[in-house]
KOLMARPA-843480 format. One record per residue (C-alpha): residue number from 1; residue in one letter; z, y negated, x. Coordinates in steps of 0.25 Angstrom, whole numbers, plus 5000, padded with zeros to 4 digits. Layout:
N
PT num residuo   c3   c2   c1
PT NUM       A    Z    Y    X
...
END
This chain:
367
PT num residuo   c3   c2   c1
PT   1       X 5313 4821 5194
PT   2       X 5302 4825 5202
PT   3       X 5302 4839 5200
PT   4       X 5302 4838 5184
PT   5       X 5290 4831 5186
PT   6       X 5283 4840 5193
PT   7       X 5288 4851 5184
PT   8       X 5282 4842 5171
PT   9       X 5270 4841 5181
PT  10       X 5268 4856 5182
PT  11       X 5270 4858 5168
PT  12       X 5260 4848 5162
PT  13       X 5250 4854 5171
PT  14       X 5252 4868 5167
PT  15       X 5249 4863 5153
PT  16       X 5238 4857 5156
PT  17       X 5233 4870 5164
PT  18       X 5235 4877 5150
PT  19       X 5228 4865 5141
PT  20       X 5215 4868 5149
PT  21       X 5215 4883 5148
PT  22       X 5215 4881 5133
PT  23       X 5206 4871 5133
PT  24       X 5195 4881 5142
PT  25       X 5199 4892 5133
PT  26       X 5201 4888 5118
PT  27       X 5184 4883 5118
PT  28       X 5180 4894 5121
PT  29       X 5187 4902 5111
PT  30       X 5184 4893 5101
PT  31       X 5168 4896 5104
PT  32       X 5169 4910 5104
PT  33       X 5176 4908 5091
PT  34       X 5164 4899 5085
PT  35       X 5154 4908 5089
PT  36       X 5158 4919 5081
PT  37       X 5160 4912 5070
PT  38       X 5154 4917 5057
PT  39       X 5144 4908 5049
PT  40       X 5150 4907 5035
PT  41       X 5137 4909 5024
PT  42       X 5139 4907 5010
PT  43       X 5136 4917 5000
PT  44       X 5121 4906 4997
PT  45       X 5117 4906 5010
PT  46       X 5116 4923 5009
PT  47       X 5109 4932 5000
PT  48       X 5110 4948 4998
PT  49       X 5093 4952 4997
PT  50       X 5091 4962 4985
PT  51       X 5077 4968 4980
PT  52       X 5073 4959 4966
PT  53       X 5060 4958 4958
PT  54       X 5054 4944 4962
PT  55       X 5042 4938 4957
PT  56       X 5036 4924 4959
PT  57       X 5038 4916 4945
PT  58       X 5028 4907 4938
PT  59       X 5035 4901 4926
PT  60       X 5024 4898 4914
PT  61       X 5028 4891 4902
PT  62       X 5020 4889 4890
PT  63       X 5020 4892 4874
PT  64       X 5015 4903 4867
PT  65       X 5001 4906 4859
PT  66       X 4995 4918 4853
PT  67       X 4985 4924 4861
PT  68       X 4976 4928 4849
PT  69       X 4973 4915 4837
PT  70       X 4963 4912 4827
PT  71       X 4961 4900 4820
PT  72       X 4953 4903 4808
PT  73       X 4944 4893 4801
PT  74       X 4934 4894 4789
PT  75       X 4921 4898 4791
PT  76       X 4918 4894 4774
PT  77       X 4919 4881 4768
PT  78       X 4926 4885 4756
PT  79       X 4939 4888 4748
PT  80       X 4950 4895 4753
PT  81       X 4954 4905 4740
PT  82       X 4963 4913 4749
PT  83       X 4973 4911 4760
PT  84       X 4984 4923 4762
PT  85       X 4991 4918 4775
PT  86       X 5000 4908 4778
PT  87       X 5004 4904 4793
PT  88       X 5011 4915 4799
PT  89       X 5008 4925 4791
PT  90       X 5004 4939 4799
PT  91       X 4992 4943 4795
PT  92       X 4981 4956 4799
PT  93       X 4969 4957 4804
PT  94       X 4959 4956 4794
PT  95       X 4970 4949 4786
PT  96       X 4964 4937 4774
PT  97       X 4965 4925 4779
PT  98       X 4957 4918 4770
PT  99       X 4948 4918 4758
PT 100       X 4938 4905 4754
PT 101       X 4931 4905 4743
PT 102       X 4919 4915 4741
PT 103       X 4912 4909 4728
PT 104       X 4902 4897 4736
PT 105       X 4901 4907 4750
PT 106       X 4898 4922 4742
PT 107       X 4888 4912 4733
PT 108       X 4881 4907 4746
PT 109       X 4879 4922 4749
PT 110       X 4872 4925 4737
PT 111       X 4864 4912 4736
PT 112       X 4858 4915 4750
PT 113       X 4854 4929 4746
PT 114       X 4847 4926 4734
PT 115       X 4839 4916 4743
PT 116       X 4836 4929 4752
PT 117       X 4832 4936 4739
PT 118       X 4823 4926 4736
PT 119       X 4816 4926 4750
PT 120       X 4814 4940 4751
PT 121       X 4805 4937 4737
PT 122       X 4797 4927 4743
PT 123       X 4795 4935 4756
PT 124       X 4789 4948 4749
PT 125       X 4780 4938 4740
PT 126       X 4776 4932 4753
PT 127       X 4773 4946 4760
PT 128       X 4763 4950 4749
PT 129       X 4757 4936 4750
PT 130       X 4753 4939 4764
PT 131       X 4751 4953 4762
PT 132       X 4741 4949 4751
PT 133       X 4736 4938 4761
PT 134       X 4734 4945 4772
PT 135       X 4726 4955 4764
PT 136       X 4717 4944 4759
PT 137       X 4715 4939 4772
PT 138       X 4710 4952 4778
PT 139       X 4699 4952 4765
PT 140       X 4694 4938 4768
PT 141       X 4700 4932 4754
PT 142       X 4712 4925 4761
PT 143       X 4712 4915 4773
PT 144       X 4720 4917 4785
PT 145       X 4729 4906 4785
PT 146       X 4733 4911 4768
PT 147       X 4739 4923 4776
PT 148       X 4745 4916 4787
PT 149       X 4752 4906 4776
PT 150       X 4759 4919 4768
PT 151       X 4763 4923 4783
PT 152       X 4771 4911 4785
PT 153       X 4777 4910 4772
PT 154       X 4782 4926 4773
PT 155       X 4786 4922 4789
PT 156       X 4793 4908 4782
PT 157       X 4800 4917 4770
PT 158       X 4807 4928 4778
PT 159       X 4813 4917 4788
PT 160       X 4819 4910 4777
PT 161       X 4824 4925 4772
PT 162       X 4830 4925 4786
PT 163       X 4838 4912 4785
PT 164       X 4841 4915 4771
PT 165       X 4848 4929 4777
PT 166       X 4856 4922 4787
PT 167       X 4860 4911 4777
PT 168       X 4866 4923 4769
PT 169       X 4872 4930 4781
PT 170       X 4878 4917 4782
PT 171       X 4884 4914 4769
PT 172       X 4889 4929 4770
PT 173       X 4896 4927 4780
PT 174       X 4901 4914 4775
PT 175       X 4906 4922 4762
PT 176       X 4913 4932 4773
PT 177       X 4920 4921 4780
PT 178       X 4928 4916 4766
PT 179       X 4938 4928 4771
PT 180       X 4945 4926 4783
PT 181       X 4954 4938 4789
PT 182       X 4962 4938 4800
PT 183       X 4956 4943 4814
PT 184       X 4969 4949 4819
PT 185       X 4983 4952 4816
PT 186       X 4990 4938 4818
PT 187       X 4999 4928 4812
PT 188       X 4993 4915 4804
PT 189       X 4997 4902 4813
PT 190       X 4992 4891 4805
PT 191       X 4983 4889 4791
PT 192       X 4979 4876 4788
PT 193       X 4971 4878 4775
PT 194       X 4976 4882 4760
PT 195       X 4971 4891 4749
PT 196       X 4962 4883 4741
PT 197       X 4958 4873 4752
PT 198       X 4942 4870 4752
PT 199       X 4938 4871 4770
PT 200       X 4926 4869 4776
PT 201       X 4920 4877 4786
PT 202       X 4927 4878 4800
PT 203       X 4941 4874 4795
PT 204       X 4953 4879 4800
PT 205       X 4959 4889 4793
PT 206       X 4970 4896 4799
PT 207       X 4976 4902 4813
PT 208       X 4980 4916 4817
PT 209       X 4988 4919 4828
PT 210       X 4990 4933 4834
PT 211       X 5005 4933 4841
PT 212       X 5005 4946 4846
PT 213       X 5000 4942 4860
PT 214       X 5004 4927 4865
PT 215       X 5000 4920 4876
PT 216       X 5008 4908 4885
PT 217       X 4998 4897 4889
PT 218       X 5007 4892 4901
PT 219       X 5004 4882 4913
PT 220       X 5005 4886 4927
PT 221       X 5005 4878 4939
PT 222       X 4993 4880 4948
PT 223       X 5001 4881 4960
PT 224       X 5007 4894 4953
PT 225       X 4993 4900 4945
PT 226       X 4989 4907 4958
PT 227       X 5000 4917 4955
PT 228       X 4998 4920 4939
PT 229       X 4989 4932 4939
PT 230       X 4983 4938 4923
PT 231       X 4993 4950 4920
PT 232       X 5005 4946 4927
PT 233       X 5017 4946 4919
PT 234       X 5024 4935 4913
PT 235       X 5039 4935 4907
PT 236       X 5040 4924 4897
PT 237       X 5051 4917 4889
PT 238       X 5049 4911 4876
PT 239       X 5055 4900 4869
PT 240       X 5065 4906 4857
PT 241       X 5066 4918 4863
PT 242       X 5077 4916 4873
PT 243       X 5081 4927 4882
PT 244       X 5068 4936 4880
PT 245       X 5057 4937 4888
PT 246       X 5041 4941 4885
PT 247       X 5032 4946 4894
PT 248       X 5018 4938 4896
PT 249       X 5005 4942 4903
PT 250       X 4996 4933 4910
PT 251       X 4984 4932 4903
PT 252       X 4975 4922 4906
PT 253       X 4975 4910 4918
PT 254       X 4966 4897 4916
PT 255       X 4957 4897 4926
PT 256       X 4960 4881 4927
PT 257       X 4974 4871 4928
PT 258       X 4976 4864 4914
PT 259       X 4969 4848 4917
PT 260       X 4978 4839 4921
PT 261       X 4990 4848 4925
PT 262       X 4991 4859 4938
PT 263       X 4994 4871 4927
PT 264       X 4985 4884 4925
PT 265       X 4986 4889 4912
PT 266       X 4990 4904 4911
PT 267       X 4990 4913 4899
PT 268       X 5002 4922 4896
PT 269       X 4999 4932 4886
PT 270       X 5012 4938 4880
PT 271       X 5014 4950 4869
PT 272       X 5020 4946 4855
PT 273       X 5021 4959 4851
PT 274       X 5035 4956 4842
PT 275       X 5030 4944 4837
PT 276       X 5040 4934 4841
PT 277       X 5032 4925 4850
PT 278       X 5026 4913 4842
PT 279       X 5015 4904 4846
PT 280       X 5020 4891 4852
PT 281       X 5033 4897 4858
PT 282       X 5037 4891 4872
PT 283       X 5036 4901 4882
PT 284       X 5039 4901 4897
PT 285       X 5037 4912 4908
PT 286       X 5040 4917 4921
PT 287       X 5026 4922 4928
PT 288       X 5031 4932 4939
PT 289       X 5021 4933 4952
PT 290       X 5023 4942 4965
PT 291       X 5032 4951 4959
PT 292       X 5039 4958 4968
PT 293       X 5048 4970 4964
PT 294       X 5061 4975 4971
PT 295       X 5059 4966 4984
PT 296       X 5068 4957 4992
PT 297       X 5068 4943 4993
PT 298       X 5075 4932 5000
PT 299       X 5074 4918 4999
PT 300       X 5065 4911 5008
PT 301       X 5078 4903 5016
PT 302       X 5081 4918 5021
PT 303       X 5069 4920 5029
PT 304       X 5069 4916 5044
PT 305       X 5059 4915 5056
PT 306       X 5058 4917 5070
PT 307       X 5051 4921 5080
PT 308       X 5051 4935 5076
PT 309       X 5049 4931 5061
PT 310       X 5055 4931 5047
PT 311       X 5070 4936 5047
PT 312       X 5082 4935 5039
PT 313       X 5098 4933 5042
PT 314       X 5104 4944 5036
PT 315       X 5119 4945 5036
PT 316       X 5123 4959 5042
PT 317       X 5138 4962 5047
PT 318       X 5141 4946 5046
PT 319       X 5131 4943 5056
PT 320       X 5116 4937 5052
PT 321       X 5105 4947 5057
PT 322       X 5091 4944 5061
PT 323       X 5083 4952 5047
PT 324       X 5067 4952 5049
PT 325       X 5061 4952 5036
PT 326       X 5047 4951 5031
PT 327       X 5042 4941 5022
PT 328       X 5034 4944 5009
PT 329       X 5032 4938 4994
PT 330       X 5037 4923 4992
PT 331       X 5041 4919 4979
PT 332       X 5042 4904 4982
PT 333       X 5048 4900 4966
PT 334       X 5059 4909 4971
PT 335       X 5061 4905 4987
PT 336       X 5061 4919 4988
PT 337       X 5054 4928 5000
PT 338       X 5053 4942 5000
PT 339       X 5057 4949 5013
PT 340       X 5058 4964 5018
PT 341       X 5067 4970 5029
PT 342       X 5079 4965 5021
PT 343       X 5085 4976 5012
PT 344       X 5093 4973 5000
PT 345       X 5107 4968 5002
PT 346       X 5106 4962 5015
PT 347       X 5112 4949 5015
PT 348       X 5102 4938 5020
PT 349       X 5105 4922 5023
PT 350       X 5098 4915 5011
PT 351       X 5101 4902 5015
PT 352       X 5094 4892 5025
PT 353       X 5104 4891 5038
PT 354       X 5095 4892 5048
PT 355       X 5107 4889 5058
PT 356       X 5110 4905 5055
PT 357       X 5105 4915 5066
PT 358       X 5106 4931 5067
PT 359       X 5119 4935 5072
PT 360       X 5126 4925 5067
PT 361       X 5140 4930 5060
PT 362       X 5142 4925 5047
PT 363       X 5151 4927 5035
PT 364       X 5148 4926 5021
PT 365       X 5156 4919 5011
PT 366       X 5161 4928 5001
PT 367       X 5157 4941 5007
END
């Protein structure tokens, strides 16, 4: 009895023994397991860099205008005899517009140069008047003051001859005015008058529009003006025409924000060479700045500092690398950054971990 219990003695001791040699080595391995572990990345938090054209964008929105208008109003108070256009009509330069009455105006003509007829009479009697008093004078047989009198009245009559000649430079161009012809090639926008209406002078006759250059009067923030510079370029969508594009210009910047709001106006001239832009139409835009051609960019959560400077992680064999790069345009609307000594189709961590480290092996998912 006493010798099975010291046999079940030795036994339970020698498992014991054996429990404790597993326990001091099976930690161990499952360290040395941990450590080389791959960190598992998902196909977000990695990007593949490529060259692109990038370009900062100022998006512009605003409705279409004809550069080029006119609003023609009479310069006659008379009748309109004559109005060939309707409104859209396409008219010439040098295109009737309008016709008044001539009758009263060409009458006015005539009436002021008989007037001027009439004065050139009475200036050559009042020549030979002095003439003969001047003559008189010099004999003794006239007084002075009878040849400074004729004087006056020849100085007094060739000053009204004056007036009476611009009176009839007047009514001629008065009697020039009752045709009205177009100044440029254009389209008729609006006519608010009718053939046989009586108007007086300055009314409002008609607009012309020229539609084969529009302009875009747009609002941009004043936070974003500093980077709208005249002649960059601005690809534009308007309203109806779904899927194309035009192409603007900048034009003209207003040198002050519109009152009461934190916009500057800018001027965006486009070309309507096939005639299918309207005045009125919604348009918007996308002004592109810092245009960069065939460059790689990263987004700003790829870039890392240390001591040494700005690096990437770039994944290379499964294991994360330590990448310098240096740091050039920001395009800010974008998160973007552009970066060189990365070459195109290295595969960079995109994503924020900032628990990631060189040498690190990883695995990524899907690859």
């Amino acid at each position: 009895m006493t010798m099975l219990i010291r046999h079940r003695g030795i036994l339970l001791l020698e498992v014991l023994i054996v429990l404790i040699g597993l326990s001091a080595v099976l930690p161990s391995a499952t360290a040395q397991e941990h450590s080389g572990a791959a960190v598992e990345l998902s196909q977000l938090d990695v990007g593949r860099a490529v060259r692109q054209d990038i370009a900062t964008e100022v998006r512009i929105a605003g409705s279409l205008a004809p550069i080029r208008r006119s609003t023609l109003t009479s310069r006659v108070s008379s009748t309109v005899v004559e109005l060939p256009v309707r409104i859209g009509d396409v008219v010439k330069k040098g295109d009737l517009l309008v016709r008044f009455d001539t009758e009263a105006l060409a009458s006015a003509v005539t009436a002021r140069k008989a007037e001027i007829d009439a004065l050139g009479a009475q200036i050559e009697l009042a020549e030979v008047v002095l003439e003969r008093n001047t003559t008189l004078g010099e004999r003794g047989a006239a007084s002075e003051a009878t040849r400074l009198e004729a004087q006056a009245n020849l100085l007094n009559l060739r000053a009204q001859l004056r007036s009476k000649q611009a009176e009839v430079a007047d009514a001629e161009r008065s009697l020039a005015y009752a045709e009205m012809r177009a100044e440029f090639d254009g389209v008729v926008a609006s006519r608010v008058v009718d053939q046989g209406q009586t108007v007086p002078l300055n009314t409002e006759l008609m607009s012309l529009v020229d539609l084969s250059r529009m302009e875009v009067d747009a609002g941009v923030p004043t936070s974003r003006i500093p980077l709208v510079q005249l002649g960059q370029p601005v690809e534009l969508n308007v309203e109806g025409f779904a899927g194309r594009s035009f192409v603007g210009e900048v034009m003209r910047i207003s040198p002050t924000a519109v009152a009461g709001s934190r916009a500057v106006r800018v001027f965006v001239a486009i070309d309507n060479d096939e005639g299918l832009l309207r005045g009125g139409m919604f348009t918007t835009g996308i002004l592109k700045v810092d245009d960069q051609k065939d460059v790689i960019a990263l987004p700003v959560a790829s870039i890392r500092h240390d001591a040494e400077g700005a690096f990437v992680l770039k994944v290379e064999d499964d294991i994360l690398r330590r990448q310098p790069v240096d740091i050039g345009t920001s395009w800010t609307d974008r998160n973007l950054v552009q970066v060189s000594g990365v070459d195109e189709g290295d595969v960079i961590v995109t994503a924020p971990l900032p628990d990631l480290v060189a040498g690190t092996s990883v695995l990524i998912e899907g690859s």
